[in-house]
C-alpha positions in Angstrom: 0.0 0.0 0.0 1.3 3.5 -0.8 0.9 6.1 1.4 -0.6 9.5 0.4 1.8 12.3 -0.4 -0.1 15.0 0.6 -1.0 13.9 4.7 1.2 10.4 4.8 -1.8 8.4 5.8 -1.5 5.1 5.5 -4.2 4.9 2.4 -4.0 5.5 -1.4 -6.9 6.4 -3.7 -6.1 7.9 -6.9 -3.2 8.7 -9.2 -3.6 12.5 -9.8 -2.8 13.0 -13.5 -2.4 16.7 -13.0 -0.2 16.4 -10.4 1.0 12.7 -10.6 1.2 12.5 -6.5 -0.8 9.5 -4.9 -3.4 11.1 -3.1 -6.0 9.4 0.0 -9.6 10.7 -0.7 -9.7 13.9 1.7 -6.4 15.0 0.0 -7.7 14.5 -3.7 -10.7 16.5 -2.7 -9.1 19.2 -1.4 -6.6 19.6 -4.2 -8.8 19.4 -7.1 -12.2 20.3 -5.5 -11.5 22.9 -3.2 -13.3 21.0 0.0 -12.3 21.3 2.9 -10.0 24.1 2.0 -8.5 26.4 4.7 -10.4 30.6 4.6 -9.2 32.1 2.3 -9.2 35.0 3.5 -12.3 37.7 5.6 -14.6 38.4 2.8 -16.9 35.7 1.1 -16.0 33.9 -2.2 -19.0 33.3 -4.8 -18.8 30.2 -6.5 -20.6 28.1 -9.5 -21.2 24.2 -8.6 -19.8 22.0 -10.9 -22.9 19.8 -11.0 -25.8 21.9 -10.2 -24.6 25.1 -11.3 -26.0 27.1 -8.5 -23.8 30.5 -7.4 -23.0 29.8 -3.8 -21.3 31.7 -1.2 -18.4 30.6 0.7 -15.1 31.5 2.6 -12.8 29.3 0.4 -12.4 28.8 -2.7 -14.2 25.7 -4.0 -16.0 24.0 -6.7 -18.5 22.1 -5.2 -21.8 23.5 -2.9 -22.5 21.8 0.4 -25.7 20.1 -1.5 -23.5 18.4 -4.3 -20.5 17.4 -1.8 -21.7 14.2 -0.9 -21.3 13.3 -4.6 -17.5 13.4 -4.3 -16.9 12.8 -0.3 -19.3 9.4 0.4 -17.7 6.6 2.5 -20.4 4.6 3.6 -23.4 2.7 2.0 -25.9 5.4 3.5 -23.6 8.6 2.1 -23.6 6.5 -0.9 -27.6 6.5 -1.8 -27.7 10.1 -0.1 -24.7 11.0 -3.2 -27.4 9.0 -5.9 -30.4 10.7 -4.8 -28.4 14.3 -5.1 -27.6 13.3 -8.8 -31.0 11.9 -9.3 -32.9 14.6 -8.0 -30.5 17.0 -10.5 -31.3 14.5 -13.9 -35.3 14.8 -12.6 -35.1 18.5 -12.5 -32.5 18.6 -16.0 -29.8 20.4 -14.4 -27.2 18.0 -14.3 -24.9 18.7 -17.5 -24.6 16.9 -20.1 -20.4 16.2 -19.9 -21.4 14.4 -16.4 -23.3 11.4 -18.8 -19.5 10.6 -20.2 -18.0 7.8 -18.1 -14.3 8.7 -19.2 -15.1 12.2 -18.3 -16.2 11.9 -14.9 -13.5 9.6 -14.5 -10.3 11.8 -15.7 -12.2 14.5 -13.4 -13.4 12.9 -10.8 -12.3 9.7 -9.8 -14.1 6.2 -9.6 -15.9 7.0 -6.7 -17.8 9.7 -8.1 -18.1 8.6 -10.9 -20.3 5.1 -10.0 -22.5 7.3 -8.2 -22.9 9.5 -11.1 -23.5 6.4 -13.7 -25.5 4.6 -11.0 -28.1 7.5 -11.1 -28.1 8.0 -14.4 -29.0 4.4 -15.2 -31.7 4.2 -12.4 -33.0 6.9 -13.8 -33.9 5.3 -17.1 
């Protein structure tokens, strides 16, 4: 097992292309998604969501609102169907974009985990 680069925990998740460092799930998320960041300073930061598209506000930079986080941060069987009824509810209401349906997409930029829960909606959805 490698360890990750970023915190040396004892746990590796993904192979950052970008950045070619092995990277555990917390790290990878912080890196490329902005969660979890540290303030980035005293005013707020306005945001667009990469899956709903909503403008959020926040005090870090990040590309992900607190509704669509579970989509990229689940560990557990419950977080799991919470994460497939966020992308479900998005594909009922026709806001999820269209680059999301590409498997090799979501995986270059998001990573396997995200992307089952992304195909898993979209093909309970059918």
């Amino acid at each position: 097992m490698v360890t990750c680069e970023k915190c040396h925990k004892n746990e590796e998740y993904h192979i950052c292309s970008t950045c070619n460092q092995h990277l555990c799930i917390n790290c990878f998320n912080m890196v490329h998604f902005g969660i979890n960041n540290p303030r980035t300073g005293k005013s707020m930061v306005y945001n667009k969501c990469i899956f709903c598209s909503d403008i959020y506000a926040t005090n870090a930079k990040s590309n992900v609102c607190d509704k669509c986080v579970i989509v990229l941060t689940w560990v557990s069987g419950m977080n799991y169907l919470a994460a497939v009824n966020r992308v479900s509810a998005l594909i009922k209401s026709n806001k999820l974009d269209s680059k999301l349906r590409n498997e090799n997409y979501c995986k270059t930029n998001f990573g396997s985990r995200a992307t089952q829960v992304i195909m898993d909606a979209i093909d309970s959805s059918k």
